[in-house]
Structures are given as structure tokens and as C-alpha cells.
N, C-alpha and C positions, 0 to 999 in steps of 0.2 A: 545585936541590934541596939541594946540599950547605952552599951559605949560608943556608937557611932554617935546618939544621940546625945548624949553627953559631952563629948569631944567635937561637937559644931559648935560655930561661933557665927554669931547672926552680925553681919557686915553692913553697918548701915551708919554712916556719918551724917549728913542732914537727912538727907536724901537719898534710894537707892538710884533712881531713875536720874536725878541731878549729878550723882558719881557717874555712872556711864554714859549719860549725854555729852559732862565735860569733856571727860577721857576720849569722846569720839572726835570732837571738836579738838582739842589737842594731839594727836594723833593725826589729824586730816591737816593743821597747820604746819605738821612735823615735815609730811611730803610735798603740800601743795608748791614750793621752789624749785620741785624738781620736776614738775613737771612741764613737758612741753621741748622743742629743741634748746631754748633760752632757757632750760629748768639750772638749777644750779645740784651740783654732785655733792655727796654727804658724806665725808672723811670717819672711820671706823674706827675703833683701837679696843681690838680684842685682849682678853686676860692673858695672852703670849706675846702680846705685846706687837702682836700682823697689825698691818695696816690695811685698811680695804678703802678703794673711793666708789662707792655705789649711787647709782642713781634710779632706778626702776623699785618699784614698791614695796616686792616681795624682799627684794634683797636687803633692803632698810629693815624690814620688821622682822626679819629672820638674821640678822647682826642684831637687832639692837637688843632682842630679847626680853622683851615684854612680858611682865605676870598677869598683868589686867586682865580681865574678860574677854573688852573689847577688842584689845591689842590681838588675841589668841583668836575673835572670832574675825579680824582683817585679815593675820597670818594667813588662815584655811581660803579666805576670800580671793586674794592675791595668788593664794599658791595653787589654786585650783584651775585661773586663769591663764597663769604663766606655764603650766604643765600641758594645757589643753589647746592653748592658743598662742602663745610665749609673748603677750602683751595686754595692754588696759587695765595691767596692773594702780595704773596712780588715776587714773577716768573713774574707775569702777569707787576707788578711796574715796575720793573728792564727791561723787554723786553719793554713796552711801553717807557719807558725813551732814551731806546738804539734807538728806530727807530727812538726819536725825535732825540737825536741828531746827526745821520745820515745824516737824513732829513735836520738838521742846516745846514751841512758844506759841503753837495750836493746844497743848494741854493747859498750858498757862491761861488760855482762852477758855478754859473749863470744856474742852471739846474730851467726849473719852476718847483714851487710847484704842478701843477695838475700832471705833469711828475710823479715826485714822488710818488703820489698817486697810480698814474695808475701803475706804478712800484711793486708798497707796495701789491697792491689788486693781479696781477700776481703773483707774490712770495706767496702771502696767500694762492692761488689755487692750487700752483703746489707743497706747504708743506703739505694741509690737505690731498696730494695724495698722497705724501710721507707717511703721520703719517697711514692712514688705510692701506699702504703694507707693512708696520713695525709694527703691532700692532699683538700682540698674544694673544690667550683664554685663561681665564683662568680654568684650568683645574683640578687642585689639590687642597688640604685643605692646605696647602702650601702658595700657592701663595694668599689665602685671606689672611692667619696673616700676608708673606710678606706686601701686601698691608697695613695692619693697621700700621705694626711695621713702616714702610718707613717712614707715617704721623708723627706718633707720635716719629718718630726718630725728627724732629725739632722743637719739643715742649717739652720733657723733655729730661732728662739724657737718655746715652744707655739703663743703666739697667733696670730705671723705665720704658722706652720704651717699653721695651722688655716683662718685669714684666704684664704691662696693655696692650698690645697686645695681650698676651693671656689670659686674663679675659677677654676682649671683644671677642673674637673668642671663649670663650670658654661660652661665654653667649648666642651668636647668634649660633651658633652649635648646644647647647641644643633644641634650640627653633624649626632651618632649619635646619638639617645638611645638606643637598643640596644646602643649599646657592641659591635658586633659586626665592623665592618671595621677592620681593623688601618690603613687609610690615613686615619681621619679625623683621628691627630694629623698627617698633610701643613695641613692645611687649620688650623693653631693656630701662629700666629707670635709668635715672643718677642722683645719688644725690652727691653732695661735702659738704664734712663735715670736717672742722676745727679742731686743738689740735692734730693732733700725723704724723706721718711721711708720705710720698704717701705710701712707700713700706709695710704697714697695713693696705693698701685698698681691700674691699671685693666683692665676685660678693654670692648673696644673692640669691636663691630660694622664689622667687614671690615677690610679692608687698609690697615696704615697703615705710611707709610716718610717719612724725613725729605728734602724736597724742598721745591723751590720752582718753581711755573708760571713758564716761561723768561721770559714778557714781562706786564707790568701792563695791557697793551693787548690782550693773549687774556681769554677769558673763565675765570673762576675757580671757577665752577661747572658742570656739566653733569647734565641728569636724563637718563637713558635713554640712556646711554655706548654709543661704539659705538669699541671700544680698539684702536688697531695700534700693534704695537710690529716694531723697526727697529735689527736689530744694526750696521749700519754707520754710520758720522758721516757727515752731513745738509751735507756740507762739500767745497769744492772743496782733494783730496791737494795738500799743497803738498809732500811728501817729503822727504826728508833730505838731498838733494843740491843744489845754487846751479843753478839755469837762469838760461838767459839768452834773450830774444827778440828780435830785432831788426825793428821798423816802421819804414818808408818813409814814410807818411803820414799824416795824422788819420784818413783813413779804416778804414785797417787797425788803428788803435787803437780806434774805435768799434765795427769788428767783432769785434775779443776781446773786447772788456767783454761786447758784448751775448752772445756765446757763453757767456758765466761765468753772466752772469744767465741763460740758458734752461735753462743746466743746472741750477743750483740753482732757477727757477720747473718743471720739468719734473717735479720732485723733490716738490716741491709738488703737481702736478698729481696727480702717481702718489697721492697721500694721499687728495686730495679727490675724486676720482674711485671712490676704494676706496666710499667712503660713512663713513668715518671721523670721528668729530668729539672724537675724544681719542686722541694720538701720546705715547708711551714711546720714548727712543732708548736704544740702552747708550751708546752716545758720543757726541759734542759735535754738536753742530745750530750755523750760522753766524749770523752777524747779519742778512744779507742773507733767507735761508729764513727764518727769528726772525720777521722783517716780516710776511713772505707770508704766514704760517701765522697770523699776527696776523690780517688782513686776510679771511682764509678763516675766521675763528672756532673756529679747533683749541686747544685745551688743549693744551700740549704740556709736557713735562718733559725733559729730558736726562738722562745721565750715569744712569740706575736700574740697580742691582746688577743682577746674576745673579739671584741667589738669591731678589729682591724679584719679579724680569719672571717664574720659573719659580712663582711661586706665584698671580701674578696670571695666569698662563697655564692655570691648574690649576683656578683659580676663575672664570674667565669665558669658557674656551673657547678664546684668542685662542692664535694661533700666530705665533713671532716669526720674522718674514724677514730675510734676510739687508741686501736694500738695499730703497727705494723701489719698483722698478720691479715687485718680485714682488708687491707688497700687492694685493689681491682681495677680495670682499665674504666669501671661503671662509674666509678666516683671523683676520675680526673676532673681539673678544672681545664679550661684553655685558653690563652692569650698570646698575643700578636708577642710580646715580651715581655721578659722579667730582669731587668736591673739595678744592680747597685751603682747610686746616682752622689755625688758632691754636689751640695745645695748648700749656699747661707754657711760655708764650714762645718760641716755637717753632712754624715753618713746618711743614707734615706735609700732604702727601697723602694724601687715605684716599678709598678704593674699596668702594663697597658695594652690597651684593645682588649677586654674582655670579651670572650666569644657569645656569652650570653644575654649580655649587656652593658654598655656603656655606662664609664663611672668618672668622677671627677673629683679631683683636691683642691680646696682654697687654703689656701695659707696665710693667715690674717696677721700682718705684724703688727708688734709695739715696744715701745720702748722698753719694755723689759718684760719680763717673762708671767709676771703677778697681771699687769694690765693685759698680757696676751691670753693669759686664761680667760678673763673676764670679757675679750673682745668673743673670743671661743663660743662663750655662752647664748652669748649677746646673738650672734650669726645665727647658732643652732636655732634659738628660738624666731627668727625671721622664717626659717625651712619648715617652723613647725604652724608658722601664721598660714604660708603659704598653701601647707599642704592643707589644711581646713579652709581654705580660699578655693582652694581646688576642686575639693567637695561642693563645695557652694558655692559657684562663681558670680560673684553677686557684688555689688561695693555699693557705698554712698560717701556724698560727699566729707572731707574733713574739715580740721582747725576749727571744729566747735560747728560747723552751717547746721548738720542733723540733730545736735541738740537746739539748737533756734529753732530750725524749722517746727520739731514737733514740739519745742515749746507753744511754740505762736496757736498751732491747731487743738493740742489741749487745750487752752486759754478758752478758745471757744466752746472746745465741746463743753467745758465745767457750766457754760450760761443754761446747759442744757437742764441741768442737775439742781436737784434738791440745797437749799444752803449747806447743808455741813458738808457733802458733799462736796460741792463745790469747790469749798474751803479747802479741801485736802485736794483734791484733784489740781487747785494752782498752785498748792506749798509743791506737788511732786514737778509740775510743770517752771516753777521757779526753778526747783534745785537742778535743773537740768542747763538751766541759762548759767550756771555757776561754774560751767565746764570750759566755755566760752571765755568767762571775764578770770580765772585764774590764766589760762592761756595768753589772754590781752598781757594783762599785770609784769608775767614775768618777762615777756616778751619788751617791757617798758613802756608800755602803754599806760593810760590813765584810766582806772577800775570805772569809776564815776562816769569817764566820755563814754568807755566801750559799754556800760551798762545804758546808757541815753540811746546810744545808734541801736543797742540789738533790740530795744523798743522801738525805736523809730524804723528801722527793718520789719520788723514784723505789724508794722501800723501802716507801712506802704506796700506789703504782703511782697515783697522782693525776697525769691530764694534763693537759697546757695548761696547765702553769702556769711562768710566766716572769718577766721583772724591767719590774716598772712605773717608771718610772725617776721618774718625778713626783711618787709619792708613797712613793718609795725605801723598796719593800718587793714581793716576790713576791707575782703575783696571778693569779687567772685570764683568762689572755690573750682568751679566747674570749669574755668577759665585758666586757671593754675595748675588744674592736674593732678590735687590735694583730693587723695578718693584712700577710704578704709573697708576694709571688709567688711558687709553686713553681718557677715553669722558672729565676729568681735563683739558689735554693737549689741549686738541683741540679745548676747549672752552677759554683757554687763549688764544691761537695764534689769535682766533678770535676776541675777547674782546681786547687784548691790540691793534692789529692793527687798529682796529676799532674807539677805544679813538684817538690813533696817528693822525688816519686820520683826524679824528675832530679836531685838534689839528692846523696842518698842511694847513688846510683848512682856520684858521680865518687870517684875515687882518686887522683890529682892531678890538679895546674892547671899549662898550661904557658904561658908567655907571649910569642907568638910575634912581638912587634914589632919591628923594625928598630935602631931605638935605644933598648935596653938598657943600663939602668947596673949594674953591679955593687952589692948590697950584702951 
């Protein structure tokens, strides 16, 4: 205990609280360009020398690698967002930034710090009461593509927006047209693939993963699939250790060969006996089984992900066993077909009609293969909005209206309130108009006019109305179709203030590592 205390180093340059206010302030101007469809993209260059062009929040502050506090308590902030909702990564940035610096120049006011809080945490209560009597159902097939298009409006271009908003709505559609189970994005797989433009991106009928049928000698098609899949390799353990055998005779060498061969033909048996006529292994299958399986008319593939066998598990019934010997008619899968398909110059397996349930591929292209991971991601996190959309069917409007809005109504509640109160209840109901006018800005607008109209909006009590960024002027958002999911919103208002308050709360930073340098 007494060398820990020894080995701290008390981190305090002018100011503890003036260090992590700046750092938050700098940090919120690092994102604020990217955000919005007009955001501008932020070029990486890791120590190997990758390139990455990121533009979503998390993905900035987890590239850039930040030591600061702040930096580490955004990372958790963003990453918490992005895992749960796979969006409001740079909203949630931009508003936590706005209530620190609020917060700043209320202390500069000689107001305390607990004031503020207890200020910040009212204001939170009396917005989340705000946001559920402003929140509408959604009720039309409408209002989900709005919902995806809005997303994906600040990740690509309008058009490709547009273009992949209806191939996701039109993949989840197939699957729910009710939109009512939140499991139907399991059943929507995303692949990003490299070499040709997004706008030749496809949404594919059933299961498609990049393989190849083991042998030219199986057959390459199958109608009325009957799937066993086989987590163990189809192979005799040769293990990590030198053996060594000793035979006496030709004949004691003829009887280990033929023992190797029953065990791998036995192996075989357990399949065809199943009533199986297409095998999935996750590991390697030998050359010798390869033949067999040949010979017996099985389709077989090796080496298939995890996460490719648990979807095709999901959509054909089929239950993956451990080895051979468990396989059973109980744990087939079944599908309308199983083929090996020529796509894009490229090998692909695709599975279709699953007997249990219906499943789907998008194929997101891009110009090469680094931007097709990141489209990958991009998508995945739209399926993960979606499906917390689903839970919640609920939206409000976007481009900034629902921060105006409950700006404007905070504004009044605060007359209600005691002065310091007050005070803190419109610094939290400012920072929220801050979401609006970085939107205007990047978009090319003038900070100053969009700052004048969202006061003059809410002085002639006009809602719904926000920043159309396409035709870079305030519109009626309700009128454009510009709608976000409320359980988003409400989970940022929670989270940023939440951060803030932790923020707001320290009084120094101590740094308790081992090797400390003096400066």
C-alpha cells in the first residue's frame, strides 16, 4: 500500500477540472465534421501503416487511441451505443460535450458543481417526459424504410442510401412482413465484398458463404437438402507429439492401414446412415473420407464459420454434433436446395428455402475489399437499430426537430424553478439546440442564421421542424419522412448526461502507474 502511494503522481496543470473540460471540448470538435450525412470522413494511419477512412464515433476514438480520461470515458460511451443500438454515436459526443461546457462556464459563475448536477439530472427527468409525449408508433411499412433510410442517410451518399434501404426493408419484409419479431434481423446476413461499385450490391435469396464443394467428384447441386453438420475434423488426430510404431511383419502393417481406413469409412457410414446427402464440417475432412463421401453422393464443404453453421442451424432446423457417431435423422437440417453457385468470379455456397425458416444474403459491394468490410459493419449495425426499433416501435422526428422541440419546452419548464435551477436546466436545454446547429453548419449552412430560426421556431411554437440537410434549409421534418427511433434518443439523453455527470463530478486525477516520470 505504501509504494502505491508513493508511486502516484498528483496530475494537475492549472486546473484539474479546466484539463478535462478542454480535452472534452477538443475531443467533441475532433467529431463534430463528421457528423450528419454532409459529415466529413477521417483518414487513419495506423503504426502498420493500414489505412482506415472512418466516420462514426466509435470508430474515431477507438483508431485514434486516446490516454486521457475523457477520451477513455467517450470510447465506453460510443461503444456502449454502437454495441446496443449501432448508432448516436457522434449525437450522444456532441450533446455530452455541450453540457460540459455549460457546466464550465456555470462554475465560472461561482454556481457549485453538485448544483449543476442536481440541475442536469432535473432537466433529464423532465426531457425523458417530454420525449415519451412526443413519440409516435410506428404504424406503416413506410415508416420502417424511413427509419433505415434516415440511418443510412449519414453513412452513404442519398442515393446509395436510398438504393440499400430498400434492399434491407426488402430482405426483412420477406422474412416478417409484420415487422413484429425482433429475431427476424437473425435471419438477414451481411456480406461486403470488394471490386465494383456499392450501387451493384444484391439482396440474395438464402444463405450464401464463400466455399468450395471439397471434391469435383461430389455432386454440386442438391434439391431437397437433407444438412448434417460436424464440429469435429473427419480426420485421423495425428497430435502434436512424434509416435513411433514398431511392426514385425507385412501383416501387422496391413492391419493398421486397414484399421485407419475403417475408422475414417465408419466415419462415413455414421453420415450415410443418418439419411444425410449434404455435410458442413467446421474442420478439415481428409482425403481418404473426401473419396468416400465422393462415392456415397454427399456434398460436402469443410472448414464453414461459426457464425455461417449457427445461421444455417437457425434456418433449416439442423443441429450441429460434435463427431460423426452422434449424427441421427433428429438433428438433420432441410432445405429446398443446396448449391455451389459462380458469383462476382467467385466460388459461394448458397442454401435455400430453409424448412424452418426463411433466411437472406445481402452483398454490399465496394471498391475494394477494406471499404467492403467497413460497408459490412456499417449494415450490421442498421439490423441492430432495427431490431431495438422492433422492441420499441416508437420513432420521433429527426435532423435535430426533437432536440428543438424539447429544447423549447424545457425553456419553460426552468421559469418554473428556483434560480440556480433554472440556470442549469437551460445550459442542459441549450446543449441540446447544439445538435441542430452542428447538423445546419456541416451541411453549409450558417451556424448564426440556423441558430436565429431555431429561436424564432420555438418563439412561434412551430414543431417538427428540423435541418433538411439536402436542401440546406429548415423543414418540416414530419413532412420529409426524416423520423429516428425513440428508444436511440432516449438512450443518448441518458448516456451523455450521465458521462457529463461523471465528468463534472471529479476534482482531480491521480495517476497511479508504476512508472512515473517526473515533469
Amino acid at each position: 500500500m505504501t509504494d502505491d502511494v508513493s508511486n502516484s503522481k498528483f496530475s494537475k496543470l492549472n486546473s484539474t477540472q479546466q484539463n478535462m473540460f478542454m480535452a472534452s471540448n477538443i475531443l467533441s470538435r475532433m467529431v463534430s465534421s463528421s457528423f450528419g450525412p454532409y459529415g466529413l470522413n477521417k483518414l487513419t494511419l495506423n503504426e502498420f501503416g493500414d489505412v482506415f477512412i472512418l466516420k462514426d464515433g466509435q470508430s474515431i476514438f477507438e483508431k485514434a487511441g486516446f490516454e486521457h480520461p475523457v477520451a477513455k470515458i467517450l470510447f465506453d460511451l460510443t461503444g456502449s451505443l454502437s454495441n446496443s443500438f449501432g448508432d448516436g454515436t457522434i449525437t450522444s459526443t456532441l450533446f455530452f460535450s455541450q453540457l460540459i461546457n455549460n457546466a464550465q462556464k456555470n462554475i465560472e459563475l461561482g454556481i457549485h458543481p453538485n448544483i449543476i448536477i442536481d440541475g442536469y439530472n432535473v432537466a433529464l427527468k423532465e426531457a425523458l417526459i417530454l420525449l415519451d409525449m412526443m413519440k409516435m408508433p410506428i404504424s406503416t411499412l413506410d415508416d420502417w424504410q424511413n427509419i433505415v433510410s434516415t440511418y443510412l442517410s449519414s453513412k452513404f451518399s442519398r442515393l446509395e442510401s436510398f438504393d440499400l434501404s430498400h434492399l434491407i426493408f426488402k430482405a426483412l419484409f420477406s422474412i416478417d412482413p409484420t415487422f413484429t419479431s425482433q429475431y427476424c434481423t437473425d435471419y438477414v446476413d451481411i456480406l461486403g465484398l470488394g471490386g465494383k461499385s456499392i450501387n451493384e450490391s444484391l439482396l440474395i435469396d438464402g444463405i450464401l458463404f464463400d466455399a468450395d464443394v471439397l471434391s469435383s467428384q461430389m455432386p454440386q447441386s442438391i434439391t431437397n437438402g437433407k444438412i448434417a453438420i460436424v464440429q469435429s475434423a473427419m480426420s485421423i488426430d495425428k497430435g502434436v507429439f512424434e509416435k513411433q510404431i514398431e511392426l514385425h511383419d507385412p501383416e501387422s502393417l496391413n492391419a493398421f492401414l486397414y484399421s485407419e481406413k475403417k475408422i475414417m469409412f465408419d466415419m462415413v457410414d455414421y453420415v450415410v446412415n443418418s439419411g444425410a446427402n449434404v455435410l458442413f464440417s467446421h474442420k478439415t475432412i481428409d482425403d481418404l473420407t473426401t473419396q468416400r463421401l465422393s462415392r456415397a453422393g454427399i456434398l460436402t464443404v469443410k472448414r464453414v464459420p461459426l457464425k455461417k453453421i449457427e445461421m444455417i442451424e437457425r434456418s433449416t432446423g439442423c443441429t450441429m454434433v460434435r463427431t460423426p457417431q452422434d449424427l441421427t435423422k433428429n438433428v438433420l437440417g432441410y432445405s429446398n436446395s443446396v448449391k455451389s453457385v459462380q458469383l462476382l468470379d467467385k466460388n459461394w455456397i448458397l442454401i435455400e428455402g430453409g424448412h424452418l425458416h426463411k433466411a437472406n444474403t445481402l452483398l454490399i459491394r465496394s471498391v475494394n475489399q477494406r471499404l467492403g468490410d467497413s460497408f459490412e459493419d456499417l449494415m450490421k449495425r442498421s439490423l441492430t437499430l432495427l431490431r431495438k426499433t422492433i422492441i420499441n416501435p416508437y420513432f420521433v422526428f429527426g435532423g435535430g426537430s426533437i432536440e428543438i422541440d424539447i429544447s423549447k419546452k424545457l425553456h419553460i419548464f426552468s421559469t418554473k424553478l428556483a434560480n440556480l435551477d433554472r440556470i442549469t436546466v437551460k445550459s442542459f436545454a441549450e446543449s441540446l439546440e447544439y445538435i441542430p446547429l452542428v447538423l445546419a453548419s456541416n451541411s453549409g449552412m450558417s451556424k448564426l442564421d440556423s441558430y436565429v430560426k431555431i429561436r424564432n421556431y420555438q418563439s412561434l411554437d412551430k414543431n417538427f421542424m428540423g435541418v433538411d440537410v439536402f436542401s440546406r434549409k429548415f423543414s418540416n421534418m414530419k413532412n420529409k419522412g426524416i423520423i429516428e427511433p425513440v428508444s436511440l434518443k432516449r438512450q443518448i439523453l441518458i448516456s451523455a448526461t450521465e458521462a457529463a455527470i461523471s465528468i463534472i463530478r471529479v476534482l482531480d486525477v491521480y495517476n497511479t502507474s508504476k512508472n512515473n516520470s517526473k515533469t
